[in-house]
N, CA and C atoms as a LAMMPS dump frame, in Angstrom:
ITEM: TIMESTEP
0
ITEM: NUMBER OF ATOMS
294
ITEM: BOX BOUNDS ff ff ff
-5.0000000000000000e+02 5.0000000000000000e+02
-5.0000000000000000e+02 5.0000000000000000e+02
-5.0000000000000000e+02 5.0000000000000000e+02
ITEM: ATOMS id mol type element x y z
1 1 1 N 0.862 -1.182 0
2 1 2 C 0 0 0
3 1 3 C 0.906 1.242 0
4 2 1 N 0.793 2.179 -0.94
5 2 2 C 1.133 3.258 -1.011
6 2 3 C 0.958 4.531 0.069
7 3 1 N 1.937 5.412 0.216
8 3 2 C 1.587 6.251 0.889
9 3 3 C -0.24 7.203 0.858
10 4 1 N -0.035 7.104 -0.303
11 4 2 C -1.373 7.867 -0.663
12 4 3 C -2.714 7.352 0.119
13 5 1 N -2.751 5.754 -0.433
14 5 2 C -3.704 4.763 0.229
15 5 3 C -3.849 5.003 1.91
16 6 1 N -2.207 4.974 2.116
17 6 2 C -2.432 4.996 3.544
18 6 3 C -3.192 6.305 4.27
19 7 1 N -2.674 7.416 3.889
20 7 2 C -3.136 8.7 3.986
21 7 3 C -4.971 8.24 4.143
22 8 1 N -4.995 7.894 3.084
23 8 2 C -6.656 8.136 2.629
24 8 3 C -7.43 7.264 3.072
25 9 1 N -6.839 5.622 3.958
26 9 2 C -7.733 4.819 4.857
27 9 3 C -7.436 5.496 5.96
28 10 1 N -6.383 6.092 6.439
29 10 2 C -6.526 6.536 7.591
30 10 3 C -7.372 7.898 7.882
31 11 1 N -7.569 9.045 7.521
32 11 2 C -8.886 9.546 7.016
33 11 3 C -10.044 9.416 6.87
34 12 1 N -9.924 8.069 6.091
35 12 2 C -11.895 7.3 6.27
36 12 3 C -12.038 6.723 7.626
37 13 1 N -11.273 6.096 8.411
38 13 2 C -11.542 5.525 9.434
39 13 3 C -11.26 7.082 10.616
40 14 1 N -11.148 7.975 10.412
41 14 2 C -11.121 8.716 11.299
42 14 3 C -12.381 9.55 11.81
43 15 1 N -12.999 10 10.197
44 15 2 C -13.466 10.521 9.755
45 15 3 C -15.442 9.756 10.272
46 16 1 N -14.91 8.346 10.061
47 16 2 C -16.272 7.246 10.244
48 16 3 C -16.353 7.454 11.52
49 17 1 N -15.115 7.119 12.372
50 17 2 C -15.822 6.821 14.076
51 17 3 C -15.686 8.254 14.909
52 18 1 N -15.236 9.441 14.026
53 18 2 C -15.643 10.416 14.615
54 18 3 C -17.006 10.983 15.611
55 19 1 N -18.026 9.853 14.622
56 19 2 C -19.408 10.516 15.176
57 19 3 C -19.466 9.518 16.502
58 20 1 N -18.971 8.438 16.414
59 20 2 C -18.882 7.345 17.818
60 20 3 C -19.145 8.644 19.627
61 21 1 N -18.127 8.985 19.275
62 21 2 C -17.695 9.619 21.114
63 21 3 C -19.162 10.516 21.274
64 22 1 N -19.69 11.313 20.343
65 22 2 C -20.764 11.801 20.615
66 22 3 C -22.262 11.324 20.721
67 23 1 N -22.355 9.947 19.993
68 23 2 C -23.422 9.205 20.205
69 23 3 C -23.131 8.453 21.339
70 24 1 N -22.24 7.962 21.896
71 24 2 C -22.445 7.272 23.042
72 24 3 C -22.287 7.953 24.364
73 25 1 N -21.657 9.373 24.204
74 25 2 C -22.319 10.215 25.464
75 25 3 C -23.647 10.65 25.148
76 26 1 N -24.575 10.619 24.169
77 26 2 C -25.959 11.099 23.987
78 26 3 C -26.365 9.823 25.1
79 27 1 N -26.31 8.333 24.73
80 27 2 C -26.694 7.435 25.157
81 27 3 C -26.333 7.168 26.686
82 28 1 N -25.21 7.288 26.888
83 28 2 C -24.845 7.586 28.825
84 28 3 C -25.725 8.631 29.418
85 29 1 N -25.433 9.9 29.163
86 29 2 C -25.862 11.207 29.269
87 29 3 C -27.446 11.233 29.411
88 30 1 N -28.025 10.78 28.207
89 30 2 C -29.719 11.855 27.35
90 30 3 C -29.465 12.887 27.533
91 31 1 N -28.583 13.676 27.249
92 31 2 C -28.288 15.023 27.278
93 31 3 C -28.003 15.78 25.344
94 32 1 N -29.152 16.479 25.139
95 32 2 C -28.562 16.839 23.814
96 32 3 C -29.094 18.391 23.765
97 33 1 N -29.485 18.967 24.548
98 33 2 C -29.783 20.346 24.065
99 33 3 C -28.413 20.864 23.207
100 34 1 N -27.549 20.64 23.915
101 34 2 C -26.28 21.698 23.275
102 34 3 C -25.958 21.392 21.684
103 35 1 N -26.684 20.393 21.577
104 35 2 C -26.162 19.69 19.945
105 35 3 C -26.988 20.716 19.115
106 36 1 N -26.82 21.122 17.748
107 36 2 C -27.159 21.856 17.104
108 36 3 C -28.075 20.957 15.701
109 37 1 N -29.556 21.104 15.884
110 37 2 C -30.378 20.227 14.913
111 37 3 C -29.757 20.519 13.691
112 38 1 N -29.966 22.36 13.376
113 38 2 C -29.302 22.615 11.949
114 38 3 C -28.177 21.697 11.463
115 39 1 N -27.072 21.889 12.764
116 39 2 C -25.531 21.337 11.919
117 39 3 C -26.031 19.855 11.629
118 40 1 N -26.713 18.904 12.285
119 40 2 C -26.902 17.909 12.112
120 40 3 C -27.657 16.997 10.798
121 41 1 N -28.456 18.588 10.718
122 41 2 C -29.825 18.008 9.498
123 41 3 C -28.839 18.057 8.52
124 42 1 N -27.821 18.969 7.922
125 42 2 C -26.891 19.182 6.925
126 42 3 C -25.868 18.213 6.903
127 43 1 N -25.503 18.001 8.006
128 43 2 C -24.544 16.87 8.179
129 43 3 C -25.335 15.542 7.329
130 44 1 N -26.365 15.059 7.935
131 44 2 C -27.07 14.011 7.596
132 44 3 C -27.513 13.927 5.834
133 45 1 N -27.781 14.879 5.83
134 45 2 C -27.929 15.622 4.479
135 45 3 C -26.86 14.925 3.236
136 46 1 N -26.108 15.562 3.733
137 46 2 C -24.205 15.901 2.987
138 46 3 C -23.948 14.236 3.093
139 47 1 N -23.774 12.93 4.099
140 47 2 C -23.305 11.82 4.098
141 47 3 C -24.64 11.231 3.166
142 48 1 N -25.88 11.409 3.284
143 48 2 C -27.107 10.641 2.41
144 48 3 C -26.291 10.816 0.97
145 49 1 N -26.418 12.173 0.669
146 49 2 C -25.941 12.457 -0.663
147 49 3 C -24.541 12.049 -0.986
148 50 1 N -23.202 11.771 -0.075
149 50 2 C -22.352 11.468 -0.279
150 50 3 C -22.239 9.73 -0.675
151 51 1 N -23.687 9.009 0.151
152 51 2 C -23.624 7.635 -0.24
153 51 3 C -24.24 7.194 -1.015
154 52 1 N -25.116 8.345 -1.932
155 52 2 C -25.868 8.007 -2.983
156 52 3 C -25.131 8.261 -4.284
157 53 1 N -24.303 8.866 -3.752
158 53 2 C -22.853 9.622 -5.082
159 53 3 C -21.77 8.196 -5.16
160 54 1 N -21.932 7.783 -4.323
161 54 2 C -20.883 6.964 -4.074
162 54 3 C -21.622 5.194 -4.948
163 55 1 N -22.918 5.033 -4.652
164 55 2 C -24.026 4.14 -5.263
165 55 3 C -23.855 4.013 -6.632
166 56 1 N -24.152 5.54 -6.948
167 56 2 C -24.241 5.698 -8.535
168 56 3 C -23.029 5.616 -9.094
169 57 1 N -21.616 5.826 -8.979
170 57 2 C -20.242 5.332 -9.702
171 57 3 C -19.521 4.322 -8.475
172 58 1 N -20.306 3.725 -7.772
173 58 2 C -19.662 2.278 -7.749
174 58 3 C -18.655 2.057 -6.707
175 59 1 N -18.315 3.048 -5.933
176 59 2 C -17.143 3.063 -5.25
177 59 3 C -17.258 2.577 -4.1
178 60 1 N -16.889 1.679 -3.306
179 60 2 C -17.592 1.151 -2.391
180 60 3 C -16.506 1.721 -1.092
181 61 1 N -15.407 2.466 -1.261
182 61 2 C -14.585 2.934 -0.066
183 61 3 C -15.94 4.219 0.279
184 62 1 N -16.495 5.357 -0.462
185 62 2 C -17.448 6.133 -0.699
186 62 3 C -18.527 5.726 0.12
187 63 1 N -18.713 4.386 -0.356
188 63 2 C -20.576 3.562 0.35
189 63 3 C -20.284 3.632 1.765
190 64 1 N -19.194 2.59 1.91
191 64 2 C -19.217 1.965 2.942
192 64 3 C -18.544 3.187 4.453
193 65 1 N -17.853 4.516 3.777
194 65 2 C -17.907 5.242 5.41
195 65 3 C -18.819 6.177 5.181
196 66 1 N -19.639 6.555 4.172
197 66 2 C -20.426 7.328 4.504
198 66 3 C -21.788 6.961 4.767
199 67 1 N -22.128 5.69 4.307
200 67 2 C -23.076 5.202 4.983
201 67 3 C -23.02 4.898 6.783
202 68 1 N -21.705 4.928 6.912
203 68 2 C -21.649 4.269 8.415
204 68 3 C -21.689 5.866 9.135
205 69 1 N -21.217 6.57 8.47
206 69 2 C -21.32 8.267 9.258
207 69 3 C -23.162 7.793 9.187
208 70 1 N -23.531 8.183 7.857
209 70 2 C -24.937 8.345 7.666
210 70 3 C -25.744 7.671 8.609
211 71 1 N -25.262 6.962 9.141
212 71 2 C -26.454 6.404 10.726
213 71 3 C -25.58 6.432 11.567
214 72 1 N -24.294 6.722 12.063
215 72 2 C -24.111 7.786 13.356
216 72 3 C -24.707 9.298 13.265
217 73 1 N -24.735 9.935 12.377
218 73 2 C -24.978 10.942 12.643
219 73 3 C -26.569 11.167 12.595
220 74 1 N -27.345 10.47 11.413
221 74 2 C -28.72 10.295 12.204
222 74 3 C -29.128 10.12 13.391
223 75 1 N -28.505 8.922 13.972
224 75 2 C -28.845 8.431 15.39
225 75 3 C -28.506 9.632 15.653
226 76 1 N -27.433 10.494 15.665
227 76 2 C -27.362 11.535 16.922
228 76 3 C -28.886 12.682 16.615
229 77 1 N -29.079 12.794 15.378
230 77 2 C -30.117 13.567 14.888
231 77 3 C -31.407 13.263 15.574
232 78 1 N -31.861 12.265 15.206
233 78 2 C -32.504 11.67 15.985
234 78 3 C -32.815 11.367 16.841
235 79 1 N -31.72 11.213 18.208
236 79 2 C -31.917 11.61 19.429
237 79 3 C -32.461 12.671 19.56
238 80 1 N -31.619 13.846 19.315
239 80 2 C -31.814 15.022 19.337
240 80 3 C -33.349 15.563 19.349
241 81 1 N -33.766 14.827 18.073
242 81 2 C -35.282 15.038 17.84
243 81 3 C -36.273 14.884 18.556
244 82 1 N -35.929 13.509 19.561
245 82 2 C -37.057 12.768 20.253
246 82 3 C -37.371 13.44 21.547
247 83 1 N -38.622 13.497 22.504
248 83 2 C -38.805 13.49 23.361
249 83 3 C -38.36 12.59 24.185
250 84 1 N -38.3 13.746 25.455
251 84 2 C -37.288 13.446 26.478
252 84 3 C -37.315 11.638 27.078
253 85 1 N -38.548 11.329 26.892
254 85 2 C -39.284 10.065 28.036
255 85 3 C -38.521 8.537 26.264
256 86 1 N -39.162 8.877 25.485
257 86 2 C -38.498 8.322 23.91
258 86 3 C -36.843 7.884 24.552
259 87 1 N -36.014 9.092 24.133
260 87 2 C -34.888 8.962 24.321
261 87 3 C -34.331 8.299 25.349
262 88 1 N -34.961 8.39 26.432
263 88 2 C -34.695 7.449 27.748
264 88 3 C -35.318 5.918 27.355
265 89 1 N -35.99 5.911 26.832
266 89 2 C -36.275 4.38 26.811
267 89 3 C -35.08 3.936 25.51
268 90 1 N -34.904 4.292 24.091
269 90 2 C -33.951 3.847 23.279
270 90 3 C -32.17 4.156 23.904
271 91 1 N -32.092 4.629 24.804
272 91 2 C -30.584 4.588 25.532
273 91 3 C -30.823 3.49 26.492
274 92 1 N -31.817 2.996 27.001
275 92 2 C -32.186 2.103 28.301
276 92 3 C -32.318 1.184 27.171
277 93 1 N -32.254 0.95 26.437
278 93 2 C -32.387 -0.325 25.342
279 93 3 C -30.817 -0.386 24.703
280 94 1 N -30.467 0.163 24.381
281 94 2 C -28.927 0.296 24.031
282 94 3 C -27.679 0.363 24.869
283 95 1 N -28.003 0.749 26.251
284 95 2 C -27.23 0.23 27.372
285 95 3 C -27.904 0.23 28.529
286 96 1 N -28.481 -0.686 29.192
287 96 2 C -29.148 -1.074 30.503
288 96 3 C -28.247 -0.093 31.629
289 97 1 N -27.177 -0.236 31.736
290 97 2 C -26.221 0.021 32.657
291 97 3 C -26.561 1.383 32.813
292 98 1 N -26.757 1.965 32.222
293 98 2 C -26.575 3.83 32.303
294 98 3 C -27.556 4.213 33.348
């Protein structure tokens, strides 16, 4: 593997579990006022369209991290969205412990 390659998996994998640390303090926490719906709806936005770009010429490095952003960053959207009593039951389903 070339430098380039390397550069550019290390990037996608940075880039993918970025949204990780913030969905799983949503899920410890239920805390999301501070999150911003706008940045999120665009965010969600930008990875849909990035994995439908990626669909249509075939590229599956393209599919496969922006689809995986594309439902971290929903889920965080989505939290965001739900009422308060909602969100407590899908974090109480996703980690008992909290």
């Amino acid at each position: 593997m070339d430098l380039i390659a390397v550069i550019g998996t290390l990037a996608a994998c940075a880039s993918t579990i970025s949204f990780t640390p913030q969905a799983w303090k949503i899920i410890k926490s239920r805390e999301t006022k501070d999150i911003s719906s706008g940045m999120y709806i665009l965010t969600v936005t930008g990875f849909a369209l990035w994995t439908a770009y990626g669909i249509l010429t075939s590229q599956w490095p393209l599919i496969a991290t922006n689809a995986i952003c594309l439902i971290l960053s929903a889920f965080i959207l989505t939290m965001k969205l739900l009422p308060h009593a909602t969100k407590n039951r899908v974090a109480d389903a996703i980690d008992p412990s909290a």
